[in-house]
PDB file of N, CA, C and O in Angstrom:
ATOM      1  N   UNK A   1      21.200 -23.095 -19.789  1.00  0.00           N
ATOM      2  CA  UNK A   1      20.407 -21.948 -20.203  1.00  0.00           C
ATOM      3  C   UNK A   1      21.168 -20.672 -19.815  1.00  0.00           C
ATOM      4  O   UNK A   1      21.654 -20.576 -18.688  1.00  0.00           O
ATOM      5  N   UNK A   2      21.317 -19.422 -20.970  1.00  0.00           N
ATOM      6  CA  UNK A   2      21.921 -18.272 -20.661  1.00  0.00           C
ATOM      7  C   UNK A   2      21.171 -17.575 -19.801  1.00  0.00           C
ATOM      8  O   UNK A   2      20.032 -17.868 -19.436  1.00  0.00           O
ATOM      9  N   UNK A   3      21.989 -16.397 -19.388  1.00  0.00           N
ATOM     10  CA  UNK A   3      20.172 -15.401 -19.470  1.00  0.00           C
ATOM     11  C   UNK A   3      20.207 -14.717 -20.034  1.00  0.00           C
ATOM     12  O   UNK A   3      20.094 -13.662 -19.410  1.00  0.00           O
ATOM     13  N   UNK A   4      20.357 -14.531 -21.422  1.00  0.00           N
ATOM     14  CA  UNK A   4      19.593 -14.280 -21.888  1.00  0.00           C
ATOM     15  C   UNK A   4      18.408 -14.916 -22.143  1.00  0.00           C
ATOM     16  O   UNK A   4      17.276 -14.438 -22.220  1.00  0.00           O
ATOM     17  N   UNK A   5      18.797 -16.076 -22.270  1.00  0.00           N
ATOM     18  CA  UNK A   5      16.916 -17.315 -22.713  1.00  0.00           C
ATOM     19  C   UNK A   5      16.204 -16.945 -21.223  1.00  0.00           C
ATOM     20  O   UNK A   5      15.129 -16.362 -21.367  1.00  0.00           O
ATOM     21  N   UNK A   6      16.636 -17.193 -19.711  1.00  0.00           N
ATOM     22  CA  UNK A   6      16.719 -16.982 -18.805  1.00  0.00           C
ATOM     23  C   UNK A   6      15.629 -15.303 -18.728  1.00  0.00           C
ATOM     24  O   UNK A   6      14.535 -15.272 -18.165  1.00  0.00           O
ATOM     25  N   UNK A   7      16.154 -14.303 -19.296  1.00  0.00           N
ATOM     26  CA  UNK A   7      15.568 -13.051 -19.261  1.00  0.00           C
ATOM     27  C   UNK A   7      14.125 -13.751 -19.997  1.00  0.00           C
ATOM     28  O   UNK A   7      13.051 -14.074 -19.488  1.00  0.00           O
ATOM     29  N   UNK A   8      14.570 -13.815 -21.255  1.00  0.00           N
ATOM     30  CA  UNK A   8      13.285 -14.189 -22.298  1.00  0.00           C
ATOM     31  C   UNK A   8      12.158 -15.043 -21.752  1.00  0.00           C
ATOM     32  O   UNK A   8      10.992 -14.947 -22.135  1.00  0.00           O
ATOM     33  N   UNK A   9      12.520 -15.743 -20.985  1.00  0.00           N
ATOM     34  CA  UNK A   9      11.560 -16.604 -20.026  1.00  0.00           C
ATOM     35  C   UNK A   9      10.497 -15.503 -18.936  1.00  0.00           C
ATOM     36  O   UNK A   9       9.316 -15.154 -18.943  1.00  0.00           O
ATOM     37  N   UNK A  10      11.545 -15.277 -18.183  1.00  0.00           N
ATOM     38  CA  UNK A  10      10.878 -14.385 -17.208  1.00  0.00           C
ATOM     39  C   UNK A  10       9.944 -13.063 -17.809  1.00  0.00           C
ATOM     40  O   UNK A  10       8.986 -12.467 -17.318  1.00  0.00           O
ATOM     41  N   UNK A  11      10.468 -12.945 -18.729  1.00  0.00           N
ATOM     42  CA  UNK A  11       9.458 -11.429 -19.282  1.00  0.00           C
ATOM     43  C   UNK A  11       8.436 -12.299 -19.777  1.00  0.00           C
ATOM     44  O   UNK A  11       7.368 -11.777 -19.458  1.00  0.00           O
ATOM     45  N   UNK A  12       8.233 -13.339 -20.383  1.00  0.00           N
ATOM     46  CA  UNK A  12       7.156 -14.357 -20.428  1.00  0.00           C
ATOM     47  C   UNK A  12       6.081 -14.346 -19.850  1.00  0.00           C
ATOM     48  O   UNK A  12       4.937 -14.024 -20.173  1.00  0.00           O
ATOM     49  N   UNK A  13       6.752 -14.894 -18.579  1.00  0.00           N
ATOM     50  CA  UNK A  13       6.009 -15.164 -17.281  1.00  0.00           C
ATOM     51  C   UNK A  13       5.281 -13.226 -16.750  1.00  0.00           C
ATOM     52  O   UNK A  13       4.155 -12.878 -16.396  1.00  0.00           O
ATOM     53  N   UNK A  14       5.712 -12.960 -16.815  1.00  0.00           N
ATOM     54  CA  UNK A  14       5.378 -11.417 -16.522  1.00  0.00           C
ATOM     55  C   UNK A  14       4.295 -10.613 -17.624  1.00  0.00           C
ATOM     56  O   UNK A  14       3.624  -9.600 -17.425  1.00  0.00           O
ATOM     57  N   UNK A  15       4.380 -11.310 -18.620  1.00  0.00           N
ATOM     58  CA  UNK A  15       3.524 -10.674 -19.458  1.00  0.00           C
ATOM     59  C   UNK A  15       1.407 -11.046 -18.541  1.00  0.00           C
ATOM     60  O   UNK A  15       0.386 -10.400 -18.777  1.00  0.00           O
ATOM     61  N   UNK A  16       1.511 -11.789 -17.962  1.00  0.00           N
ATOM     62  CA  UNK A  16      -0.044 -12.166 -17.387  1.00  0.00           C
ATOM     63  C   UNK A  16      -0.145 -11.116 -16.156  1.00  0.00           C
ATOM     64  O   UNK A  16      -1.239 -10.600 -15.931  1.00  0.00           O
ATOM     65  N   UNK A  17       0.675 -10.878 -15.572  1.00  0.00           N
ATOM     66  CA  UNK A  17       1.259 -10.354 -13.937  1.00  0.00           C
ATOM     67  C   UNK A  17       1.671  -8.598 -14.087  1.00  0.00           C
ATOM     68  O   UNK A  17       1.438  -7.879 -13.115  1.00  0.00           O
ATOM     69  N   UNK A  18       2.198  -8.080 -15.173  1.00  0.00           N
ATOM     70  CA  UNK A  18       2.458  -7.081 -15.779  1.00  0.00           C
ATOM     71  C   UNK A  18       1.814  -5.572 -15.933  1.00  0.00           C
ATOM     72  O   UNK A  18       2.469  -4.896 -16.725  1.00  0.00           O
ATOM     73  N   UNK A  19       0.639  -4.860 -15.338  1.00  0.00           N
ATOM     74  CA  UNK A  19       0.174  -3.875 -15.525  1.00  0.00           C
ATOM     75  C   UNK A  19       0.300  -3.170 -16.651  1.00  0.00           C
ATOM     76  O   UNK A  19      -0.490  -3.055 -17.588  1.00  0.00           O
ATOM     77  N   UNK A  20       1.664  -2.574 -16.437  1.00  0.00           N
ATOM     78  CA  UNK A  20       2.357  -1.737 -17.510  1.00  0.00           C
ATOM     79  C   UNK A  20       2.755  -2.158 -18.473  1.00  0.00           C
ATOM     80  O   UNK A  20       3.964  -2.381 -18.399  1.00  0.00           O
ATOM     81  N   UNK A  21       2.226  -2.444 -19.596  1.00  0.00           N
ATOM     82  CA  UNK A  21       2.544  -3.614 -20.848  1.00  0.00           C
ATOM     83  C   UNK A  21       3.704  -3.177 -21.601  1.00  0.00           C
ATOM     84  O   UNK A  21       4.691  -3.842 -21.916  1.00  0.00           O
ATOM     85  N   UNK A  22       3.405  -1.801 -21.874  1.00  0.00           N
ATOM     86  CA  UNK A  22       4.351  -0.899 -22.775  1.00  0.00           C
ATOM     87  C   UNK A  22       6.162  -1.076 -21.991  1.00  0.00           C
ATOM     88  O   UNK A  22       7.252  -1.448 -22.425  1.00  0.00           O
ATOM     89  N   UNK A  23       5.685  -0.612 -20.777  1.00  0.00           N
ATOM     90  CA  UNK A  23       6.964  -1.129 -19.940  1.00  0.00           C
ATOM     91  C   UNK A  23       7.743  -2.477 -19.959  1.00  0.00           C
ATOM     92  O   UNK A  23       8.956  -2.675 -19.885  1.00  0.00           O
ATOM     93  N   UNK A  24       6.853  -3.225 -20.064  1.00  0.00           N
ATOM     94  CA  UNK A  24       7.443  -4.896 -20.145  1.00  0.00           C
ATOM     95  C   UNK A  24       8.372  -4.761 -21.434  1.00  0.00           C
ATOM     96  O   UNK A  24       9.553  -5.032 -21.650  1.00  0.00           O
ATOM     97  N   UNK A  25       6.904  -4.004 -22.519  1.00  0.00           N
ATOM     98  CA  UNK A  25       8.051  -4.282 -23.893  1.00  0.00           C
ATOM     99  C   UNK A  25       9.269  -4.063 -24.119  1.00  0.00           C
ATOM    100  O   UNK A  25      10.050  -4.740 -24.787  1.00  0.00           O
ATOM    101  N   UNK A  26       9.465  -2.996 -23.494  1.00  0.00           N
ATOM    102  CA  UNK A  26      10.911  -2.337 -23.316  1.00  0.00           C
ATOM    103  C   UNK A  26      11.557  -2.817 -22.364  1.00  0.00           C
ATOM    104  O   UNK A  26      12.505  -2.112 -22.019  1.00  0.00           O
ATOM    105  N   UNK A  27      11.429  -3.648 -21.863  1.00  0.00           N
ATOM    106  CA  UNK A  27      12.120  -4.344 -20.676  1.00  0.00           C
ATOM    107  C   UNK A  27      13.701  -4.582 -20.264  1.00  0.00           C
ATOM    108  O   UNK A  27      14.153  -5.555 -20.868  1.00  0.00           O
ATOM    109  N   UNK A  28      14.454  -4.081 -19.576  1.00  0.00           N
ATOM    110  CA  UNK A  28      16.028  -4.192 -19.319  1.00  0.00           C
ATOM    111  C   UNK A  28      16.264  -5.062 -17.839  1.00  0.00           C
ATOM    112  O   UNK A  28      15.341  -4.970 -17.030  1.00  0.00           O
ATOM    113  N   UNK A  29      16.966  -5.554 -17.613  1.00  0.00           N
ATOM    114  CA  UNK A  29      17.573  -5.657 -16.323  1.00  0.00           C
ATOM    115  C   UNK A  29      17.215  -5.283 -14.715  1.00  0.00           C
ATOM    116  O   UNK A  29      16.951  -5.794 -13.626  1.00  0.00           O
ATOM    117  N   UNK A  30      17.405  -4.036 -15.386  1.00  0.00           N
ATOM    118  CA  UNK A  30      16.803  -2.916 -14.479  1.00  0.00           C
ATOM    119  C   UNK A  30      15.486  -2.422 -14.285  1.00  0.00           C
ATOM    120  O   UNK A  30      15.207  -1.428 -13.614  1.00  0.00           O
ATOM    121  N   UNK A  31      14.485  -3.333 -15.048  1.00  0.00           N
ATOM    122  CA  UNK A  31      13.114  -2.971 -15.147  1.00  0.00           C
ATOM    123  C   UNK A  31      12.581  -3.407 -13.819  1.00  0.00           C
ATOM    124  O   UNK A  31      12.773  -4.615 -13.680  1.00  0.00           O
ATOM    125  N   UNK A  32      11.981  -2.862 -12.792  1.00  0.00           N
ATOM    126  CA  UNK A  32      11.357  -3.108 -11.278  1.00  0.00           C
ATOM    127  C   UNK A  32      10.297  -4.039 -11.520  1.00  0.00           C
ATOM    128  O   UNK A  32       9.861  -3.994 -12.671  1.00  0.00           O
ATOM    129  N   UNK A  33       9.651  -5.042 -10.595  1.00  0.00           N
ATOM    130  CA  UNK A  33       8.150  -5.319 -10.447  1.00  0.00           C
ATOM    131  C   UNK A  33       7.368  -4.233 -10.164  1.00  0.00           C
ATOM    132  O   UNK A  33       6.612  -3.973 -11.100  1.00  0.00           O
ATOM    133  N   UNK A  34       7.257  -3.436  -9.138  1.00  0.00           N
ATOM    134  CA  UNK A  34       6.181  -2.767  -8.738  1.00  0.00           C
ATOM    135  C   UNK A  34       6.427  -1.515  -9.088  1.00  0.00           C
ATOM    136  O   UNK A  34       5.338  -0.964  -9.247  1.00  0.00           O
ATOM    137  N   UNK A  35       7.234  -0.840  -9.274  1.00  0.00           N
ATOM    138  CA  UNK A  35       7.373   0.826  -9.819  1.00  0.00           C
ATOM    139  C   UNK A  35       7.208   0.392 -11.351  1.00  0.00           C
ATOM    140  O   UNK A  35       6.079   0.575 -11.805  1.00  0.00           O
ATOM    141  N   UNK A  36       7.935  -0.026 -12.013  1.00  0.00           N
ATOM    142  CA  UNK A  36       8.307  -0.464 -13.169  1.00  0.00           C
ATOM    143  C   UNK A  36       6.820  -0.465 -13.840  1.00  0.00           C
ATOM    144  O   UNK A  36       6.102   0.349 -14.422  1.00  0.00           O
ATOM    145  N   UNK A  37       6.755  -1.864 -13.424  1.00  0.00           N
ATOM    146  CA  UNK A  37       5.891  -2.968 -14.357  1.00  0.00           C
ATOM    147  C   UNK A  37       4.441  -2.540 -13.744  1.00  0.00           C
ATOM    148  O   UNK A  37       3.467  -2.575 -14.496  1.00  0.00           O
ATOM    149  N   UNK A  38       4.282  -2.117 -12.319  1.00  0.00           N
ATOM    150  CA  UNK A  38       3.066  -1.895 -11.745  1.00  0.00           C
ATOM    151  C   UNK A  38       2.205  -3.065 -11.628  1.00  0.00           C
ATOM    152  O   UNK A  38       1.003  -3.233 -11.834  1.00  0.00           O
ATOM    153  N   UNK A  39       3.553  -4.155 -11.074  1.00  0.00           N
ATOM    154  CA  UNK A  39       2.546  -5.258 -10.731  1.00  0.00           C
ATOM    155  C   UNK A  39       2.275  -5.775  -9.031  1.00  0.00           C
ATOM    156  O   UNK A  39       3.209  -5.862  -8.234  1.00  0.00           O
ATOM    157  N   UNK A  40       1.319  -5.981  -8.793  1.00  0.00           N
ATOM    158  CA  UNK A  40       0.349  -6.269  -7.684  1.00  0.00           C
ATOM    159  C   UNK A  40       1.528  -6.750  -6.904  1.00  0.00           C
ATOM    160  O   UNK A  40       2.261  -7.646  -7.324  1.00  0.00           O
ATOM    161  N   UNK A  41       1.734  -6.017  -5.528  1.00  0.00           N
ATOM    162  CA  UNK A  41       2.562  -7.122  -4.851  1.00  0.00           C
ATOM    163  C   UNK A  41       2.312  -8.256  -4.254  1.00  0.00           C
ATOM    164  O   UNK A  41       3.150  -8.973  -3.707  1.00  0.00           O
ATOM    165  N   UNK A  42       0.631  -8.539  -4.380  1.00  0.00           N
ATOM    166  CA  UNK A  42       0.400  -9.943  -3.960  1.00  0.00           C
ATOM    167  C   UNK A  42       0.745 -10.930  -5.154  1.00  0.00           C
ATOM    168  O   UNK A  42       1.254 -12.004  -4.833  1.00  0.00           O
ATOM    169  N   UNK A  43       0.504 -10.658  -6.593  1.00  0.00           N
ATOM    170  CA  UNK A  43       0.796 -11.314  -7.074  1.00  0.00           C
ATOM    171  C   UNK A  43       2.771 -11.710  -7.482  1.00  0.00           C
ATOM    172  O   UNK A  43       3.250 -12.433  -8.356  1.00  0.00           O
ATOM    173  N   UNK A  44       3.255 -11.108  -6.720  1.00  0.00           N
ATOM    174  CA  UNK A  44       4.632 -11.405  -6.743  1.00  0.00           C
ATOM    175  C   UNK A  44       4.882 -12.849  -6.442  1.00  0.00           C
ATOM    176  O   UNK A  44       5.870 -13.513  -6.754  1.00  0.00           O
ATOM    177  N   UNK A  45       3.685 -13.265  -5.700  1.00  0.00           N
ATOM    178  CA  UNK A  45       4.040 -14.487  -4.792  1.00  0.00           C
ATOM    179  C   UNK A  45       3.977 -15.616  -6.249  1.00  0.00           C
ATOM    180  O   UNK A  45       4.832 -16.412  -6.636  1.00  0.00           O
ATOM    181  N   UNK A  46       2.796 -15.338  -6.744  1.00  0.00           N
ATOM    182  CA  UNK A  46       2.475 -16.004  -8.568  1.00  0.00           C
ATOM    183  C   UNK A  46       3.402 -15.980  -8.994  1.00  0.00           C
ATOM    184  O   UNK A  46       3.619 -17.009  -9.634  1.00  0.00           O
ATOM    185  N   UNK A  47       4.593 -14.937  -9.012  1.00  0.00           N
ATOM    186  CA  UNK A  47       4.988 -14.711 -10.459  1.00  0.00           C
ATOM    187  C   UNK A  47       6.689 -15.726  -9.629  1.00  0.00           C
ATOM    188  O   UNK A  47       7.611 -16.076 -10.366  1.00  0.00           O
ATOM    189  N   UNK A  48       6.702 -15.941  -8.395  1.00  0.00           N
ATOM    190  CA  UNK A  48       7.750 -16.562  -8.216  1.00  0.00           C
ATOM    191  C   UNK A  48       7.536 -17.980  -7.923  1.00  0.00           C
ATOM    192  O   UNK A  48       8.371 -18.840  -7.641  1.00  0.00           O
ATOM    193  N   UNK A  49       6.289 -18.065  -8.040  1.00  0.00           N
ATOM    194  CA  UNK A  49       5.840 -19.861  -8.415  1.00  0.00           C
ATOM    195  C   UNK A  49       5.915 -20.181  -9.615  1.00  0.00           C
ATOM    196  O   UNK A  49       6.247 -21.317  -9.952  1.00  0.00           O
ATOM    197  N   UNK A  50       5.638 -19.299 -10.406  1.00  0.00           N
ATOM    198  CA  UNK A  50       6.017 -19.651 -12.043  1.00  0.00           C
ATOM    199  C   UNK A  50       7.306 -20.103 -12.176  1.00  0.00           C
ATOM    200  O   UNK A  50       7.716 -21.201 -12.554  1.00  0.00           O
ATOM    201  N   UNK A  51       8.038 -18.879 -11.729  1.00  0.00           N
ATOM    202  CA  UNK A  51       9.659 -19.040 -12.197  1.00  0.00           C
ATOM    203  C   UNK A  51      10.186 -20.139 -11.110  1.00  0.00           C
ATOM    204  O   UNK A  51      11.389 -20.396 -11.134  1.00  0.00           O
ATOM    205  N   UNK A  52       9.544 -20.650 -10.377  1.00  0.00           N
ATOM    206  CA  UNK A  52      10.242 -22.132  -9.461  1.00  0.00           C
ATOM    207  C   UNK A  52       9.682 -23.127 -10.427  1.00  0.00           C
ATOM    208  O   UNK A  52      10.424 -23.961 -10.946  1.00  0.00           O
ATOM    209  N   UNK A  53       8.022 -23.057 -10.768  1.00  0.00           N
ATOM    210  CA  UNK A  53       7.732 -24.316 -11.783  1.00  0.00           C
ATOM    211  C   UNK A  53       8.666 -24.625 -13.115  1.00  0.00           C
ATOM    212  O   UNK A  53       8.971 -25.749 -13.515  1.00  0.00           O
ATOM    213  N   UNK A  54       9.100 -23.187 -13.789  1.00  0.00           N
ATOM    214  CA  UNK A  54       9.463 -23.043 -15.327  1.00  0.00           C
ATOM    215  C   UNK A  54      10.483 -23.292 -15.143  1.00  0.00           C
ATOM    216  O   UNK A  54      10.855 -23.831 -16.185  1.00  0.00           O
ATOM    217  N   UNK A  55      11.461 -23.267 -14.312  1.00  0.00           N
ATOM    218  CA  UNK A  55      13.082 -23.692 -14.058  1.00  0.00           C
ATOM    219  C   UNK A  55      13.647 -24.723 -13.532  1.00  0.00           C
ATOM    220  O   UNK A  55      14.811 -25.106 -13.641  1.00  0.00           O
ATOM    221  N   UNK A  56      11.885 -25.610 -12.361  1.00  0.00           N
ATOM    222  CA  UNK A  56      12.541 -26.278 -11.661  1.00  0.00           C
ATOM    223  C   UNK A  56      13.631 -25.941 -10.526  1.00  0.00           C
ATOM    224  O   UNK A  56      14.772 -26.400 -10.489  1.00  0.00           O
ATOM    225  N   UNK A  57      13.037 -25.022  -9.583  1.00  0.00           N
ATOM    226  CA  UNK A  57      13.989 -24.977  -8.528  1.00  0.00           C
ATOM    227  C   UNK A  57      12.917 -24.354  -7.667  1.00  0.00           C
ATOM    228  O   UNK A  57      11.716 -24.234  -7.909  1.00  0.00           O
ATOM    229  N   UNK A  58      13.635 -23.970  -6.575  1.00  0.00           N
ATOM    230  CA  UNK A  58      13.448 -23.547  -5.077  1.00  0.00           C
ATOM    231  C   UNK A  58      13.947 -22.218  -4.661  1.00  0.00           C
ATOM    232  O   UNK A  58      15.086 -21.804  -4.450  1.00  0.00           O
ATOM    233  N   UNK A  59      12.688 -21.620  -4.595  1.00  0.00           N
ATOM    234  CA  UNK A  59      13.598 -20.139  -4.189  1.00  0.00           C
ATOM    235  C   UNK A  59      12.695 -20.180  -2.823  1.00  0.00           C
ATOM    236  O   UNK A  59      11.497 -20.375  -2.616  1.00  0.00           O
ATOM    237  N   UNK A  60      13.810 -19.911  -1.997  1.00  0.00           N
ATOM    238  CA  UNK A  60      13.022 -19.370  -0.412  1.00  0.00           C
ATOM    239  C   UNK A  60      12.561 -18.350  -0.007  1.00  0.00           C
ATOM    240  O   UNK A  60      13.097 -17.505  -0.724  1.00  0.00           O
ATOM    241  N   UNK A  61      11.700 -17.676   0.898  1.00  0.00           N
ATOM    242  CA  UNK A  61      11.588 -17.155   1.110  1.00  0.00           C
ATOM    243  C   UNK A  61      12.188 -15.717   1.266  1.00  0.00           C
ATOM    244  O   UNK A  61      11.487 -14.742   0.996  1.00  0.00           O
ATOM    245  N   UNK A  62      13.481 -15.575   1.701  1.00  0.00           N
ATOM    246  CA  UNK A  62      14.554 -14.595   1.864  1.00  0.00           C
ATOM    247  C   UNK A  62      15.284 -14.736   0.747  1.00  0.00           C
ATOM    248  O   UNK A  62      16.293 -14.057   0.941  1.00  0.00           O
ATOM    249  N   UNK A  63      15.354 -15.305  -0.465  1.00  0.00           N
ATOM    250  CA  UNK A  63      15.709 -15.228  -1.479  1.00  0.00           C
ATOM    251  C   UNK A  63      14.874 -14.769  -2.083  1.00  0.00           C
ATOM    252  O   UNK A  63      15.318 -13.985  -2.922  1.00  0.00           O
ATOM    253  N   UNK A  64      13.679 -14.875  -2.088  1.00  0.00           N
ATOM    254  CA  UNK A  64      12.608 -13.779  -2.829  1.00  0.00           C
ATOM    255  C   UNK A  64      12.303 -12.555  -2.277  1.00  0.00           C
ATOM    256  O   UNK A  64      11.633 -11.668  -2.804  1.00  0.00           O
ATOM    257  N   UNK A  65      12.788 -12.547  -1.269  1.00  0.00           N
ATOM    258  CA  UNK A  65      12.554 -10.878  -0.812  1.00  0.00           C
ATOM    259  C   UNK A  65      13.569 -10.353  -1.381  1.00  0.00           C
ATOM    260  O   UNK A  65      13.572  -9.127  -1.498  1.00  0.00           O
ATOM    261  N   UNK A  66      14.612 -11.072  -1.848  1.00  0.00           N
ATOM    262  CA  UNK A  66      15.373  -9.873  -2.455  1.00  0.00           C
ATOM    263  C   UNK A  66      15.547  -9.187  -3.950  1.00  0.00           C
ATOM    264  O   UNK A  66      16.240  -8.241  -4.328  1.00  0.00           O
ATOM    265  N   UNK A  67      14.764  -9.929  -4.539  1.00  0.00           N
ATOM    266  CA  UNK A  67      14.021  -9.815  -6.070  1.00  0.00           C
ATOM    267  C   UNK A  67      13.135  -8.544  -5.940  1.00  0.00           C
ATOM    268  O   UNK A  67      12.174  -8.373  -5.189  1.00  0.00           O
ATOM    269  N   UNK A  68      13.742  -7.598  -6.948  1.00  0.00           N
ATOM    270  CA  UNK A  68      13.166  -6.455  -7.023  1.00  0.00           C
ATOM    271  C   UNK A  68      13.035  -5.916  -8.136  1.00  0.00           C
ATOM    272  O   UNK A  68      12.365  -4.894  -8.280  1.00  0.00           O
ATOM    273  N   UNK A  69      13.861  -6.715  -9.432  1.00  0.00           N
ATOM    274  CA  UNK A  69      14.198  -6.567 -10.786  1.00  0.00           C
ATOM    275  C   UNK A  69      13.823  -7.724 -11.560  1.00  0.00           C
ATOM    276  O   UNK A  69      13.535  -8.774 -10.987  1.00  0.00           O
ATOM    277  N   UNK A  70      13.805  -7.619 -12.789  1.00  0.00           N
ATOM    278  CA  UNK A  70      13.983  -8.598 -13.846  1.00  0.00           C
ATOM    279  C   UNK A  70      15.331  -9.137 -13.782  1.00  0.00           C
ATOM    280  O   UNK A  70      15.606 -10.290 -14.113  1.00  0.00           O
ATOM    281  N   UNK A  71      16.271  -8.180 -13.296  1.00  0.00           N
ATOM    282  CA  UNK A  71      17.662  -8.853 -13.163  1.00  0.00           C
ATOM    283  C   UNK A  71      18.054  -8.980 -12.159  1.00  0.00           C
ATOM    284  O   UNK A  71      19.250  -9.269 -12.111  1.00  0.00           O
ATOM    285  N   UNK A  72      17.358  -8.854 -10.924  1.00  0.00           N
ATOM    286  CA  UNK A  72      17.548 -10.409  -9.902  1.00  0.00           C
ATOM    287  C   UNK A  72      16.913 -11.032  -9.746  1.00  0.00           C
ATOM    288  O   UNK A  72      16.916 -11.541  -8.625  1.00  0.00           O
ATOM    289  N   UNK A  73      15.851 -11.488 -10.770  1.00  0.00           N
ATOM    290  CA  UNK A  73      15.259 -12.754 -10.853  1.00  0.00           C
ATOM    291  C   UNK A  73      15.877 -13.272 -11.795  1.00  0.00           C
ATOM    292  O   UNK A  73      15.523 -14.451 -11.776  1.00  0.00           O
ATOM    293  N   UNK A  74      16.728 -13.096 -12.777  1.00  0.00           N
ATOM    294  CA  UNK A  74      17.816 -13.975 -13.543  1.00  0.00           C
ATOM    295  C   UNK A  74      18.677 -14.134 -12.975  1.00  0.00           C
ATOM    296  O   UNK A  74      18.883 -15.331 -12.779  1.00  0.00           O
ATOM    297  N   UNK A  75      19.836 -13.064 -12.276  1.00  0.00           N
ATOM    298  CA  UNK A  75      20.325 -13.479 -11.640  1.00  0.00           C
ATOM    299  C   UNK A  75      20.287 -14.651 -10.511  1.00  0.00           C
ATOM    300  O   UNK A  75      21.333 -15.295 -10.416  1.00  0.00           O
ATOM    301  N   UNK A  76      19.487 -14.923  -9.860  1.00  0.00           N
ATOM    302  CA  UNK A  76      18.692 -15.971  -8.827  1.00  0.00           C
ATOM    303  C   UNK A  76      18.565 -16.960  -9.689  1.00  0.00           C
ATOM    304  O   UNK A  76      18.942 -18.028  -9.206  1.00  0.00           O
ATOM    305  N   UNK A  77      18.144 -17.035 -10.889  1.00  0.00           N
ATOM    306  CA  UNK A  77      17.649 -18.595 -11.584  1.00  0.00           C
ATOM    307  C   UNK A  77      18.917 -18.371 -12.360  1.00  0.00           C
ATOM    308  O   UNK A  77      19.069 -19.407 -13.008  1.00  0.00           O
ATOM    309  N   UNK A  78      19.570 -17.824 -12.535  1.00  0.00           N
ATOM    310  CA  UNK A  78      21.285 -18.697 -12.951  1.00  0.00           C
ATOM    311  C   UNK A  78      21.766 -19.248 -11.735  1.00  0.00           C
ATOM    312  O   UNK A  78      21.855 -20.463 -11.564  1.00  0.00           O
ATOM    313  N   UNK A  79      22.006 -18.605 -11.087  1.00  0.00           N
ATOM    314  CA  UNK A  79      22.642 -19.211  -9.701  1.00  0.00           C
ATOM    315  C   UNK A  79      22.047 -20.331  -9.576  1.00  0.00           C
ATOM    316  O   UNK A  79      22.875 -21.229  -9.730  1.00  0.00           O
ATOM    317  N   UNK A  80      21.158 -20.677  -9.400  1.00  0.00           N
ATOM    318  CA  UNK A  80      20.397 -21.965  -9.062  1.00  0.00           C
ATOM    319  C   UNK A  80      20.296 -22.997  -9.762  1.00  0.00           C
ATOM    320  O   UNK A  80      20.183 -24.108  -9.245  1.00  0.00           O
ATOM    321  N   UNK A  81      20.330 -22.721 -11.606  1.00  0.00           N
ATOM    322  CA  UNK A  81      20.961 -23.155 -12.434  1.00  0.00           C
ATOM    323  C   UNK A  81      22.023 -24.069 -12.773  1.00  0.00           C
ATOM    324  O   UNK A  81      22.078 -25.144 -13.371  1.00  0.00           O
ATOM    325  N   UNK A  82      22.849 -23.309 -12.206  1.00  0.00           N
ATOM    326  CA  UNK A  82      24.686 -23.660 -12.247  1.00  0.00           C
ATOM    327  C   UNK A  82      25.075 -24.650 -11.368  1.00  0.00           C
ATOM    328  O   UNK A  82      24.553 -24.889 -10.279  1.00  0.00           O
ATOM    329  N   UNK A  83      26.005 -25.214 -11.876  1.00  0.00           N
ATOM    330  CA  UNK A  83      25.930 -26.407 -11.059  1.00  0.00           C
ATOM    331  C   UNK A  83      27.225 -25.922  -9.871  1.00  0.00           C
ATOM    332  O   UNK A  83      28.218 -25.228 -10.091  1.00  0.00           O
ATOM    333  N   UNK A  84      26.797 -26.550  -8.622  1.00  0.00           N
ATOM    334  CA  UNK A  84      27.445 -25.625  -7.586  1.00  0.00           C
ATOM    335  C   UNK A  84      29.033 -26.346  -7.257  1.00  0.00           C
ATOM    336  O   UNK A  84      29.797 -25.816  -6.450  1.00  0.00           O
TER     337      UNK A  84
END
């Protein structure tokens, strides 16, 4: 999986979690969870159980604290992706 499919996934998953809808639509890389998108930071915890269910993997704890974008949550699920 690229990411691009990778992006296309995650803005997916974000569309339920998302506040700012208009924002999602336009969505880049660089689009934030919580400034951005204006989504709940409790539900961050949701939106990174999705992307462990939808990919099949394991993100830890300190690997999710460092997710602050749409594009390091692709970044993170390529890496994890790839075979090491």
């Amino acid at each position: 999986m690229d990411q691009k499919e990778v992006f296309a996934e995650i803005v997916s998953i974000l569309k339920r979690f998302a506040r700012n809808q208009e924002a999602l639509a336009q969505a880049t890389p660089q689009t934030t969870f919580l400034k951005d998108l204006r989504v709940n930071s409790a539900r961050l915890i949701d939106i990174v159980i999705e992307i462990q269910e939808k990919f099949s993997i394991e993100v830890s704890d300190e690997e999710a604290d460092k997710v602050h974008s749409i594009g390091d949550a692709v970044a993170l699920v390529v890496s994890k992706l790839s075979p090491q």
